[in-house]
C-alpha positions as CSV (number, residue, x, y, z in Angstrom):
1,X,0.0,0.0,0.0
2,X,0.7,3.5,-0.5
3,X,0.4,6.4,2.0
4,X,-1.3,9.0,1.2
5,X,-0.3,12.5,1.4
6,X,-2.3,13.9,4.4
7,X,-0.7,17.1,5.1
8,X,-3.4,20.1,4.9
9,X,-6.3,17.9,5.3
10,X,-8.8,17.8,8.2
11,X,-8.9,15.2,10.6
12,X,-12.0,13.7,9.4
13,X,-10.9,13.6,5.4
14,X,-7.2,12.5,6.5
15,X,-9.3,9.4,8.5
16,X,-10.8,9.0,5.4
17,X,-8.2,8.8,3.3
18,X,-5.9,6.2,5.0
19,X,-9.0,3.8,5.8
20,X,-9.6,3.6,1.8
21,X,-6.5,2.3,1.6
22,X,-7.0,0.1,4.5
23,X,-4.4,2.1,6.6
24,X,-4.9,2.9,10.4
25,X,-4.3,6.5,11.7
26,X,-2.7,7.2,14.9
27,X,-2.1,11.4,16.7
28,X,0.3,11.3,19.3
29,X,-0.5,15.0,19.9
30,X,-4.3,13.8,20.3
31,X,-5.4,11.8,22.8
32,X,-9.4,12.4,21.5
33,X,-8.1,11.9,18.0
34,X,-11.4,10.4,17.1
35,X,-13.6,13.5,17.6
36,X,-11.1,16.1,15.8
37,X,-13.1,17.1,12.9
38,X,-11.4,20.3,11.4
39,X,-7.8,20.3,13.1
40,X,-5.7,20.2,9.9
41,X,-2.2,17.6,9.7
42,X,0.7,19.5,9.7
43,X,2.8,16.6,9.8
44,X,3.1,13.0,9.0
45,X,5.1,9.6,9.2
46,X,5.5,7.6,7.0
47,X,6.0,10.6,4.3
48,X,3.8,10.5,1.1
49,X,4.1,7.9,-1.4
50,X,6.0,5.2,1.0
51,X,4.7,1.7,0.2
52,X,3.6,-0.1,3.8
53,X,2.1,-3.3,4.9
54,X,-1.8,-3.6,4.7
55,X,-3.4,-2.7,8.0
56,X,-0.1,0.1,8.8
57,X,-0.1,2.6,11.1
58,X,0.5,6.3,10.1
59,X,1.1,8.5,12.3
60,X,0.0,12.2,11.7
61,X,-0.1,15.4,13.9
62,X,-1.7,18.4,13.8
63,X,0.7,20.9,16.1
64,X,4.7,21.6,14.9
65,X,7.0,20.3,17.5
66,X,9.0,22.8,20.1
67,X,11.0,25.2,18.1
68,X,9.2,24.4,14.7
69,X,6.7,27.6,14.7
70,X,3.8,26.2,16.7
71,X,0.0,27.2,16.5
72,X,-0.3,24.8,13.2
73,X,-1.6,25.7,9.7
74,X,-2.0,29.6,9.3
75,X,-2.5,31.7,5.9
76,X,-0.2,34.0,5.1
77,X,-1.6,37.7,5.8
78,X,-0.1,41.0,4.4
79,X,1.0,43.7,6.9
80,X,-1.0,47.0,6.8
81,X,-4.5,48.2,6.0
82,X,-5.4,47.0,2.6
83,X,-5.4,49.3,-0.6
84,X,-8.1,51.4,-2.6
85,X,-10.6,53.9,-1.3
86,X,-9.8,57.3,-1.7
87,X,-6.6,57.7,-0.9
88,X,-6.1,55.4,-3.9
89,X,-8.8,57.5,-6.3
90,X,-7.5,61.3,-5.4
91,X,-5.1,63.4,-6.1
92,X,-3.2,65.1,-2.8
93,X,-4.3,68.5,-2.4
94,X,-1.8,71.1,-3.4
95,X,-1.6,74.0,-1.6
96,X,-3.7,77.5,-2.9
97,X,-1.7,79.5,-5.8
98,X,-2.2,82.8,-6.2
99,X,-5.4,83.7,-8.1
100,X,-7.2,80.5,-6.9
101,X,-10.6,81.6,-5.7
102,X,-11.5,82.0,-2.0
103,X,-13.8,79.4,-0.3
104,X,-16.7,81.7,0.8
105,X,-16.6,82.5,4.2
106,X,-19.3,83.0,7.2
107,X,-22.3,80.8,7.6
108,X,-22.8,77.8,4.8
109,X,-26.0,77.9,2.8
110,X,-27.8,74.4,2.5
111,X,-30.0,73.8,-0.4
112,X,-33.0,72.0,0.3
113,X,-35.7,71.2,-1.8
114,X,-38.9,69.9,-0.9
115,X,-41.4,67.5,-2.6
């Protein structure tokens, strides 16, 4: 038989995977292995594509060892507020020039129409 490559799936598809091969699954990081549904292999032994004994054990886990990073599968996010809006859409103000016209000044007049 064949392992599989598990790495990236959820518990329940990697269960899945190695019993349709007729493979046994084993998480020494998980005592309550069999009710993990969504935890997501980060890790496994034998690697992918290693031919094994019928009825095998692989092993898989779902946290990185001390040292290796920790916290287990993450996407990568970019740094920063996104882009667009309109800082994006404007030009930067420039400052007045001489002989730009004057903002009126003293109380603002509002338009209102009524229906």
């Amino acid at each position: 038989m064949r392992v599989p490559h598990l790495v990236g799936l959820m518990a329940v598809d990697a269960r899945a995977s190695v019993r349709a091969r007729g493979l046994f699954l084993h998480a020494p990081d998980r005592p309550e292995f069999h009710l993990a549904v969504v935890d997501h292999v980060v890790r496994q032994y034998p690697q992918p594509g290693a031919e094994v004994p019928r009825a095998s054990l692989v092993y898989v886990w779902f946290d990185l060892g001390e040292g290796e990073g920790g916290g287990g599968v993450r996407e990568p996010r970019a740094s920063g507020p996104p882009g667009g809006g309109l800082a994006r859409e404007l030009d930067e103000p420039r400052p007045p020039l001489p002989g730009d016209p004057r903002p009126p000044s003293g109380p603002a007049l509002l338009a209102v129409s009524s229906p």
